[in-house]
ZADO-1210 file (C-alpha; in nm, 4 decimals, padded with zeros to 6 digits):
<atoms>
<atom x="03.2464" y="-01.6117" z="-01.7385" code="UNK" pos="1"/>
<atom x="03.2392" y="-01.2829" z="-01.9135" code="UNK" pos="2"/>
<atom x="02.9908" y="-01.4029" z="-02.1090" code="UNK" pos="3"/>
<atom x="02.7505" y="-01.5104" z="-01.8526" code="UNK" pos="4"/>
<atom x="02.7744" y="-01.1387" z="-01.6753" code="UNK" pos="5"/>
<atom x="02.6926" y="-00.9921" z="-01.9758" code="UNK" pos="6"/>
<atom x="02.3843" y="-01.2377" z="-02.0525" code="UNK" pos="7"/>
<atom x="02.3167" y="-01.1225" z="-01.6707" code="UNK" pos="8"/>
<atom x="02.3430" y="-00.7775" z="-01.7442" code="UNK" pos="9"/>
<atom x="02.1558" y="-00.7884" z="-02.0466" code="UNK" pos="10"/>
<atom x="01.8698" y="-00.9858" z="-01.8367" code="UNK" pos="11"/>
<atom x="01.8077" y="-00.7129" z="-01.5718" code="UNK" pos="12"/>
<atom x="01.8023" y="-00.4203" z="-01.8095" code="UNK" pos="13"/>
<atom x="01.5810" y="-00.6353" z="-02.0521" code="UNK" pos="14"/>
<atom x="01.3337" y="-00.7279" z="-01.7840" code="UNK" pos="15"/>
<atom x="01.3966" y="-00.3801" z="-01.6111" code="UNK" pos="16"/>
<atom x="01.4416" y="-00.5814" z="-01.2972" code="UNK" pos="17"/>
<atom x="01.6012" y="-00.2941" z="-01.1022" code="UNK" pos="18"/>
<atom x="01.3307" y="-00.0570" z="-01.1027" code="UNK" pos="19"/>
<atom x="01.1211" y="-00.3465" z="-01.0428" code="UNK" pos="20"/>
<atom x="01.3038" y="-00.3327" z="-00.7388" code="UNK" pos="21"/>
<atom x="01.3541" y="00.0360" z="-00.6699" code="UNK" pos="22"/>
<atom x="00.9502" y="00.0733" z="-00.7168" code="UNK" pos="23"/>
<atom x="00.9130" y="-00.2305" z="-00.4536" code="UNK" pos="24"/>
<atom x="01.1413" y="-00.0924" z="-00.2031" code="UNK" pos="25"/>
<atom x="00.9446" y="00.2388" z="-00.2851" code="UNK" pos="26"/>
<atom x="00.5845" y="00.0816" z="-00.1768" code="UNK" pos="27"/>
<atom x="00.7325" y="-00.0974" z="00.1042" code="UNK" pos="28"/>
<atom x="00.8508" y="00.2483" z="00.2593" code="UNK" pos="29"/>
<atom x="00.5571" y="00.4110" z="00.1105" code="UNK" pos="30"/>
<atom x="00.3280" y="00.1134" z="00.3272" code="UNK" pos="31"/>
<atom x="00.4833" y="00.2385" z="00.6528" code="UNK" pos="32"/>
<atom x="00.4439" y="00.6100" z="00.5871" code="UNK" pos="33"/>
<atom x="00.0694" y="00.5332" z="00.5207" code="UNK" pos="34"/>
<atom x="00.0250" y="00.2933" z="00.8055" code="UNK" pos="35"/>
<atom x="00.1722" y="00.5443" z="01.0317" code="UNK" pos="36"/>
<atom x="-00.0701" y="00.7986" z="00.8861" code="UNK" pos="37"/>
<atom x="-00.3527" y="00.6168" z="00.9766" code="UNK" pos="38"/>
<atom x="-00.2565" y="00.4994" z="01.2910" code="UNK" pos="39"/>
<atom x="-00.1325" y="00.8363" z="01.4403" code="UNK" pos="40"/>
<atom x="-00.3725" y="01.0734" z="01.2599" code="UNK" pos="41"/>
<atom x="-00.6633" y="00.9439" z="01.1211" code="UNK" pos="42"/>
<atom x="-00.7656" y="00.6497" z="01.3792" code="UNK" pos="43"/>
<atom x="-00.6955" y="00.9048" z="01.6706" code="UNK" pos="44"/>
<atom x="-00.9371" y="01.1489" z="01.5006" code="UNK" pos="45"/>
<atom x="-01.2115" y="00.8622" z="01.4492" code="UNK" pos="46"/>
<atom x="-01.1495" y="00.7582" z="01.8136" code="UNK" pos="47"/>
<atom x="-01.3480" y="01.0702" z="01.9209" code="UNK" pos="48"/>
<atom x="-01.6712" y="00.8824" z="01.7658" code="UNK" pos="49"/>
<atom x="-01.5904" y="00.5356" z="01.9362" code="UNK" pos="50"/>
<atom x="-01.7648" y="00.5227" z="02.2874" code="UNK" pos="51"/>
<atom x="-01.4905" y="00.2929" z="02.3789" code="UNK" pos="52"/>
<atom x="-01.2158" y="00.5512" z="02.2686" code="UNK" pos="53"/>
<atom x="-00.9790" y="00.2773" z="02.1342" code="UNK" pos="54"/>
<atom x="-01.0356" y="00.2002" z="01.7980" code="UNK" pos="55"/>
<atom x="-00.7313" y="-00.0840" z="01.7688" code="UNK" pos="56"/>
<atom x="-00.9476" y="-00.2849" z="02.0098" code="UNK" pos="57"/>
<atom x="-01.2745" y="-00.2205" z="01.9028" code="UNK" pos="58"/>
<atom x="-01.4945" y="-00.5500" z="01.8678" code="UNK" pos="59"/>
<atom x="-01.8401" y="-00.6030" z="01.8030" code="UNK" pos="60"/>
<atom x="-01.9705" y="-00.9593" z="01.9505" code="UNK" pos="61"/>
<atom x="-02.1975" y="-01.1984" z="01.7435" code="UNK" pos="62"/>
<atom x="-02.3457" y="-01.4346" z="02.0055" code="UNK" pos="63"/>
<atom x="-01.9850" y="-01.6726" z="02.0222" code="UNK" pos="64"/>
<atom x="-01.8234" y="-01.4367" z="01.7941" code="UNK" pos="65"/>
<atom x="-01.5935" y="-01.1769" z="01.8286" code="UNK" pos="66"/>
<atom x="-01.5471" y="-00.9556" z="01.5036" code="UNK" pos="67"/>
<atom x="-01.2507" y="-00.6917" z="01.5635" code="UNK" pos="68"/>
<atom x="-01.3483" y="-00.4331" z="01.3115" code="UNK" pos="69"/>
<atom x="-01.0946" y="-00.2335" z="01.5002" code="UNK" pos="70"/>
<atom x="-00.8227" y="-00.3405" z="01.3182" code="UNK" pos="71"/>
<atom x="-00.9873" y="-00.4491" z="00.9882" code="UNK" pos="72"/>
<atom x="-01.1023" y="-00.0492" z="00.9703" code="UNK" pos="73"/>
<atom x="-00.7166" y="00.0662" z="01.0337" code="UNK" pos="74"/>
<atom x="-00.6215" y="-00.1649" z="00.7262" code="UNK" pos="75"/>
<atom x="-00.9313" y="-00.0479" z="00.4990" code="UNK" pos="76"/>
<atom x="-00.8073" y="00.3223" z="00.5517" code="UNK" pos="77"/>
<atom x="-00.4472" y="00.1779" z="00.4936" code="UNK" pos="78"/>
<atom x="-00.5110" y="-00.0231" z="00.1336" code="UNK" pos="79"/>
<atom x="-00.7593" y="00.2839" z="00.0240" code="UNK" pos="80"/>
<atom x="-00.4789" y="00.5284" z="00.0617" code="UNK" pos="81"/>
<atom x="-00.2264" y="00.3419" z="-00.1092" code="UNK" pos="82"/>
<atom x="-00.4835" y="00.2331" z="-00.4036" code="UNK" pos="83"/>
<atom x="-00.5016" y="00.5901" z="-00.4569" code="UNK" pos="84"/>
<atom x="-00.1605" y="00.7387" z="-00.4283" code="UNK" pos="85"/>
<atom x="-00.0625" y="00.3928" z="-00.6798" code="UNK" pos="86"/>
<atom x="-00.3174" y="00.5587" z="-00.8806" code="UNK" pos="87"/>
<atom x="-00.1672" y="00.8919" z="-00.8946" code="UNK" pos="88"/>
<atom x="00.1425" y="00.7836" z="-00.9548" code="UNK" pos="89"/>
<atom x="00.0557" y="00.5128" z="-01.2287" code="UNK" pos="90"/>
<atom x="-00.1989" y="00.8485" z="-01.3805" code="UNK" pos="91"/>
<atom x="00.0850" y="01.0761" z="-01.3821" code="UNK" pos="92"/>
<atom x="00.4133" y="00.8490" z="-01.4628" code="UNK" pos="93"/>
<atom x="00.1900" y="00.6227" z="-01.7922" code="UNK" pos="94"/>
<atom x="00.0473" y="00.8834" z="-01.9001" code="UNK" pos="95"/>
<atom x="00.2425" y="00.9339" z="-02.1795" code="UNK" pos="96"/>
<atom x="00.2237" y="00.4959" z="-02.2301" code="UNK" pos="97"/>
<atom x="-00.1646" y="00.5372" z="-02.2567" code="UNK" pos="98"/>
<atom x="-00.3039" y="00.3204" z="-02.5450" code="UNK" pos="99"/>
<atom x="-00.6026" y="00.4802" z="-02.7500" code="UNK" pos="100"/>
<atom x="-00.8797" y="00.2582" z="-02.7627" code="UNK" pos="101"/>
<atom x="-01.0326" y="00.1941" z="-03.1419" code="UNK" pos="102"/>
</atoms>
């Protein structure tokens, strides 16, 4: 039994499966901040320009369709912010892991 929670151990720091997990519950916390960001600061501020004034409901119809680019805007805003703040991070933490190129 010993053994086996050694093999275990030796698994997880091998695979480095905990900061796997630290950096996921990281971006999942990171996700929210952002979201709320967006939702509460910079959709409010784009709001001005909609002659609705509410972007989360903002549609644009197609004949029979309905297209809520509302939404789909909110979570554009959302993925570009966290693309770039994964970017900064991964520029600033592997920087020192950068492979030359021959």
């Amino acid at each position: 039994m010993i053994a086996f929670v050694q093999e275990f151990i030796e698994f997880l720091d091998e695979y480095k499966v905990i900061g796997l997990a630290v950096a996921f519950i990281m971006g999942v916390a990171s996700t929210a901040l952002i979201k709320s960001l967006v939702d509460n600061i910079i959709m409010p501020i784009i709001t001005v320009f909609l002659p609705a004034g509410s972007w989360k409901t903002a549609t644009a119809a197609l004949g029979p369709f309905i297209i809520g680019w509302g939404p789909f805007l909110s979570e554009l805003i959302n993925f570009v912010i966290i693309a770039f703040v994964v970017f900064l991070i991964a520029k600033l933490v592997l920087k020192a892991d950068k492979v030359k190129k021959i």
